[in-house]
C-alpha positions in Angstrom: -153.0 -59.2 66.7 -150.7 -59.8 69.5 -149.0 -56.4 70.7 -145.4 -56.8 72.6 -145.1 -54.0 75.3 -142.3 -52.5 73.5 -144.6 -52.1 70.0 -147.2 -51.2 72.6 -145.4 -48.0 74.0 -144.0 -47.4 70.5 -146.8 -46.9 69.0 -148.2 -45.1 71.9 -145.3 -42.1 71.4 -144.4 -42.4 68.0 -148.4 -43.4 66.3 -150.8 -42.3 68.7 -150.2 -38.8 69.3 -149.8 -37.8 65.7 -152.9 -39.7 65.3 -154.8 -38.1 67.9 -153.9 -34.9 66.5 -154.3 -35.2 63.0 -157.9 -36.7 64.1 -158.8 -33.3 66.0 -158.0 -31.4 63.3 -154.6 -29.5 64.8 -153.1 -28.1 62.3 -155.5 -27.6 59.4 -154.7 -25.5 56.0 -157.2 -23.9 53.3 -154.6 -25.8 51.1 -153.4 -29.0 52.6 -156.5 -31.7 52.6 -158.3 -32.3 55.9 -155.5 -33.6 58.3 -157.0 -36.8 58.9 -156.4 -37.8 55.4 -152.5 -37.1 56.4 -152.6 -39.9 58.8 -149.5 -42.5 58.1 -147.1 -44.9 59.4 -144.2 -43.5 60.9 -141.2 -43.0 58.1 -143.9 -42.9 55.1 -143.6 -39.9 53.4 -146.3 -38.2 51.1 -147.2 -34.9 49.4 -150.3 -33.4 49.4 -152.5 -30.7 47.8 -155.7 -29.2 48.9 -157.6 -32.0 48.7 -156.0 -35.5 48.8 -152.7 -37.4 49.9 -150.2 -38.9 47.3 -148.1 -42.0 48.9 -144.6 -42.0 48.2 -143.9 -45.9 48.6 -144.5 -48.2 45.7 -146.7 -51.5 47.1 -149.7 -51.0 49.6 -148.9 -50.7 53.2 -151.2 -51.7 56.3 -151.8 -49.1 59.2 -149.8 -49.8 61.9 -151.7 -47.9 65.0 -155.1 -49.5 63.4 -154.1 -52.6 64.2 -152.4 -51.4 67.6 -155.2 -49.8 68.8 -158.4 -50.7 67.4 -160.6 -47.9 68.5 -158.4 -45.8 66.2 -159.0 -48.0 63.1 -163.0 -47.7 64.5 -162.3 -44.2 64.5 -161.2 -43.5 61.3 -163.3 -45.4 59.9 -166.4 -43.5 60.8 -164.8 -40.1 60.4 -163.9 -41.5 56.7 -167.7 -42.4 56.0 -169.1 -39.2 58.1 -167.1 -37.0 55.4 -168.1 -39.6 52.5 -170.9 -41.8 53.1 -172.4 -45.0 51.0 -175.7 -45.3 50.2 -176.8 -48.7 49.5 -179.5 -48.3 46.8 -181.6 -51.4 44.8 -182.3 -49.1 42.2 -180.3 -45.7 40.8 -182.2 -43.0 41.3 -183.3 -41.6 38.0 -180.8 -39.7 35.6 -181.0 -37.4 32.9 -179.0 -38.4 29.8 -177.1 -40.8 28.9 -174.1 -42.1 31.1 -171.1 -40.1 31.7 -169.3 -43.0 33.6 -169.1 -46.5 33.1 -168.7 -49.2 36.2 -167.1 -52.4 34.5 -167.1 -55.2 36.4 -165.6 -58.5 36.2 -167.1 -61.9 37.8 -166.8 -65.8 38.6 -168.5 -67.6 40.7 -171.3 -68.1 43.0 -169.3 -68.1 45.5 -168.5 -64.1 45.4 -172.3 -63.2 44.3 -173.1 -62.0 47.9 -170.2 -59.4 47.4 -171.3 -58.3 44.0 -174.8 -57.3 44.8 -173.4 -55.7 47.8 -171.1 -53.9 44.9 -174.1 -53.5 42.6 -175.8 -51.8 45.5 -173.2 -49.0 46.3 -173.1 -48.3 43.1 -176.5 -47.8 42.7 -176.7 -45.4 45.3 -174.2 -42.7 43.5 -175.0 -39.4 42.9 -174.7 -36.0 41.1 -173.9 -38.0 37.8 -175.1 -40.4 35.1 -173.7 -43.8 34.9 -173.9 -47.2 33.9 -172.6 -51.0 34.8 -171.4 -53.7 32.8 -171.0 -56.6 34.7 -169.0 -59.4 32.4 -169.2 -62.6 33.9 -165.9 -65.3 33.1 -166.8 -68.8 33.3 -168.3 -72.0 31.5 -171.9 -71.0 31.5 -173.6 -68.3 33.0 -174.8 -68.3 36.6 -174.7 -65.1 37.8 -177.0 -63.4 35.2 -180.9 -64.1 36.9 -179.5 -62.9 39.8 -178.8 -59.5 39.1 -180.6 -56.4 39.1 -182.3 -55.1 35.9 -179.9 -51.9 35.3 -177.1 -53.7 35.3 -175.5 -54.6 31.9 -174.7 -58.4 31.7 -171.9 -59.7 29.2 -171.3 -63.8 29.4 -167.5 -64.6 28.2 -167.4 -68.7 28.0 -164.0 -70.0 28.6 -161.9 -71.3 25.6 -161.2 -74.2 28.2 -163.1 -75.0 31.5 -159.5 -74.9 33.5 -158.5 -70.7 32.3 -158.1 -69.3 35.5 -159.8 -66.6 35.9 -158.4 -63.3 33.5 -159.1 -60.0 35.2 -157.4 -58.3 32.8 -159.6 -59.8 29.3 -162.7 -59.0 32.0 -161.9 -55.0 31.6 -160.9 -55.5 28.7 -164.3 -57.1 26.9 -165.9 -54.7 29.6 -164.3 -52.0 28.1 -165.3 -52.6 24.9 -169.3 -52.6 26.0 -169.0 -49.3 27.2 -171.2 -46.4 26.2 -169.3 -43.4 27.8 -165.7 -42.0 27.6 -164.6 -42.5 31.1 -164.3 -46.1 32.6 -163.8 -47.2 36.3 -162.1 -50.8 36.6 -163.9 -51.9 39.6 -163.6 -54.9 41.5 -166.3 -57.0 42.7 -166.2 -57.1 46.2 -165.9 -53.2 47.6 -168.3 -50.5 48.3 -167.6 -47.1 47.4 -169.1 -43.5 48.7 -172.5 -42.1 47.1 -169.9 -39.3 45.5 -167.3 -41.6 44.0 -168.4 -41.2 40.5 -169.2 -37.5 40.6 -165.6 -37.2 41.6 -164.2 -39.3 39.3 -166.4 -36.9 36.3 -164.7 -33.6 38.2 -161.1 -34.7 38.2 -161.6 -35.9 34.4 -162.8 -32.7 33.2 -160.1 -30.9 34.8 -157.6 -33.0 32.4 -156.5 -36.3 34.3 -156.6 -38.9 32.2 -156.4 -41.1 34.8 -157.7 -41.0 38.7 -157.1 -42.9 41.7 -159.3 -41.7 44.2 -158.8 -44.0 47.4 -157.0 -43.1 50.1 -157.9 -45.9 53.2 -159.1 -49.5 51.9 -161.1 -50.2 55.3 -161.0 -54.5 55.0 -164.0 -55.6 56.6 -163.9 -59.0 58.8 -166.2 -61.9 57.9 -168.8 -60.8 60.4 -169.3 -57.4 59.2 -169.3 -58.7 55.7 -171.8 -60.8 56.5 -174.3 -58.0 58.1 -174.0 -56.4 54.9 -175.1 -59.2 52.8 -178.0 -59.6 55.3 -179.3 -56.0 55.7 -178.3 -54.2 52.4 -176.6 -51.3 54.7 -172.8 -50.0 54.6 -171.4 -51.2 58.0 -170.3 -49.8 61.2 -167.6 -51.3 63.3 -163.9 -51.9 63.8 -162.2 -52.6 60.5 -159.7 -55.8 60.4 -157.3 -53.7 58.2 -156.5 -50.4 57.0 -154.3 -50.0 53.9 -153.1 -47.8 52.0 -151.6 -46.7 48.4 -152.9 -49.5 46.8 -152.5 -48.8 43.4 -154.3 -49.5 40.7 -155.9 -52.2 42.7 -159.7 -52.3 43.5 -161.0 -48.6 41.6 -159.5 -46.9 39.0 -160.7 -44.1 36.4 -159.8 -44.1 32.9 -160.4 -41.7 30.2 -161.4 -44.1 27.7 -159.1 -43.0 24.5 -156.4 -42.9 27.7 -156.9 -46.1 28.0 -157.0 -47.2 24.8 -153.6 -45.0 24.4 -151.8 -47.8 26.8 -153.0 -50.9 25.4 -155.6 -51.7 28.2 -155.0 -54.2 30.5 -152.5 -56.8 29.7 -154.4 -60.1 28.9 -151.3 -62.4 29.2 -151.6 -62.2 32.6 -153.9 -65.1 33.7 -154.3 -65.8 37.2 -153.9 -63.8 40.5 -151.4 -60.8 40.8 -149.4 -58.1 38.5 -151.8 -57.1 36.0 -152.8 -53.7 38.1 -149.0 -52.8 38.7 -148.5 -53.6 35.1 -151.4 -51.1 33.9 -150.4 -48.3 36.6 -146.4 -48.3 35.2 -147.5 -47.7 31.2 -150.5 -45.5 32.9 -148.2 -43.2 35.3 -145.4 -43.3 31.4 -148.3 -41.9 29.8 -148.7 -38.7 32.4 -151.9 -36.9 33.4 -152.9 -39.4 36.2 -154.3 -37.7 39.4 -152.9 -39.7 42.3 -153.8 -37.6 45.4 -156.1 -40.1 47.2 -159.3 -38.7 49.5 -162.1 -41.0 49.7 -162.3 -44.4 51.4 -163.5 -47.9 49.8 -164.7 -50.8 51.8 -163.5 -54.2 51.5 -165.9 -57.0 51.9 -164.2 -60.4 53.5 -163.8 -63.2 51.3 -161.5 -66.2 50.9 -158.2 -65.2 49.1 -157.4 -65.9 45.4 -155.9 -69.3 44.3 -152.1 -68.4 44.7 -152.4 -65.2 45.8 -150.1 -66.1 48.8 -147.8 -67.2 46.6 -144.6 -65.0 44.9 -144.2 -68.1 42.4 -148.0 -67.6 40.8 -147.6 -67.2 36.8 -148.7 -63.9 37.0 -146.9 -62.3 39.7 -143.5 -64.1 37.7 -144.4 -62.4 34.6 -144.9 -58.8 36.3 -141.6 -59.7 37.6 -140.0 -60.3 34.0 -142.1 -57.2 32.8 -140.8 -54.7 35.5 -137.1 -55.0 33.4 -139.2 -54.1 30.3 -139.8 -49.9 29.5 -143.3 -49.3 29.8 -143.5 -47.8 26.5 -142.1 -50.9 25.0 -145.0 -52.6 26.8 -147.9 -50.0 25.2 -146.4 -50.6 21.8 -146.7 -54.6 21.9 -150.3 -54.1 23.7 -151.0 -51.7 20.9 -149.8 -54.5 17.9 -152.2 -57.1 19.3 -156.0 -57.4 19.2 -157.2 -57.8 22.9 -160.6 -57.9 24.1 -162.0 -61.3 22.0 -164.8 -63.1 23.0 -162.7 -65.9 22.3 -160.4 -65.7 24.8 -157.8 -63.5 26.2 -155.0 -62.5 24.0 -151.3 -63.7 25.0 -148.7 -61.5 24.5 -144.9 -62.7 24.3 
């Protein structure tokens, strides 16, 4: 990133120091989170309580002094995965009972294999809790099924035509429905998450959420440092391309599973890249009981972006636009009047 000397010494005064001193710790409370969870862009406001960060701005912003200065992105980065590492197991280590979490997954393509066994692997490495993964894989035939490890769950969804895009939303959904414990995480494929993401996830239930959003920094990963993970097995090191932050509903989220039921699921009429994790997080947030004070990291493993993702005119994205307008309870009760979650294909709903 190119830096003007103006956005230079700008971020120098107005980034930096509060930076610098949220990173030392100045100004830590028994009941305020550890101050370098508070660390922001200037004019972001959040609220906090004694253990994460709430964002008050709708869409997901990047950190500005991260991409300024480097070394701070570097920085917190490794005081994010000092405080919560990742283990990066083949195999879970063995568990008593059955699961009390489920990992659901949706897949296509060979392409993004090298980031799902990365995914696989994190996930394997949790701890303090019993869990499972269901891995549903969207396409014409399998291709991804050999390839994966034995604990893994495998569900094959054939396309009702070869040209579906993919569905992310009938993926959770069919997931979802394969589940053998009451609280559900709608993972994505292509992130790594702390060795105590899922014991987390268990505690924040228990105490009454119905839904949690754990992530507080999304550390994005360049192609090089991807690629080190794919070759050794090992949660990286390094400078981070991007940091961002408040990304809801995107990449992890927790789900009581009669909470999610309550809300219809995920919207299946969305088909294609964009809008159906904004869509879930407005009918989840009408509902209530969603813990939104954000404290762990995730990281991001580089890959191409989705086909239209880039673009504001994909079908998807247009449709959250024309479902914004709509009240979200209106939305639950049309989810609720259809039957989602076929094997034949995803349901669309007018």
């Amino acid at each position: 990133m190119k830096v003007s000397l103006r956005h230079l010494l700008g971020a120098l005064v107005y980034d930096w120091v509060p930076f610098e001193l949220r990173m030392r710790g100045i100004g830590a409370r028994n009941d305020r989170p550890e101050p370098w969870l508070q660390i922001r862009n200037r004019r972001e406001t959040i609220s906090m309580n004694e253990r994460g960060v709430q964002c008050h701005w709708r869409f997901a912003s990047d950190l500005h002094i991260g991409k300024v200065f480097p070394s701070t992105a570097a920085r917190l980065m490794r005081r994010s995965l000092d405080r919560w590492p990742i283990t990066m197991r083949d195999v879970p280590a063995p568990m008593n009972g059955p699961p009390r979490i489920s990992f659901l997954i949706g897949h296509r393509g060979i392409g993004r294999l090298p980031h799902l066994l990365a995914a696989l692997r994190s996930i394997a490495g949790q701890t303090g809790v019993a869990f499972e993964c269901v891995v549903v894989e969207q396409s014409v035939a399998p291709e991804v099924e050999r390839h994966l490890p034995p604990w893994v769950r495998y569900v094959h969804t054939p396309l009702p035509r070869p040209d579906l895009p993919y569905c992310r939303s009938w993926a959770f959904n069919i997931a979802a429905g394969q589940a053998q414990s009451d609280i559900l995480v709608l993972h994505d494929n292509d992130v790594l998450i702390p060795e105590r993401y899922a014991y987390e996830a268990v505690q924040r239930v228990e105490e009454g959420y119905s839904f949690v959003d754990l992530k507080r920094f999304i550390f994005y990963l360049d192609a090089d440092s991807s690629a080190r993970v794919f070759a050794t097995g090992a949660a990286p090191q390094g400078v981070p391309a991007l940091i961002v932050q408040n990304l809801d509903g995107g990449i992890s989220i927790v789900a009581r599973r009669d909470a999610y039921d309550a809300i219809g699921g995920f919207d299946e009429s969305y088909v294609g890249w964009g809008g159906e994790d904004n869509d879930f997080i407005d009918r989840a947030a009408f509902a209530g009981g969603m813990y939104r004070f954000g404290y762990m990291p995730i990281l991001h493993l580089e890959h191409p972006p989705q086909p239209g993702k880039a673009s504001p005119a994909s079908s998807a994205v247009r449709r959250y636009r024309d479902m914004e307008s709509v009240d979200p309870g209106q939305r639950i009760a049309r989810l609720r009047a259809i039957e989602q979650g076929r094997m034949s294909g995803p349901a669309v709903v007018e």
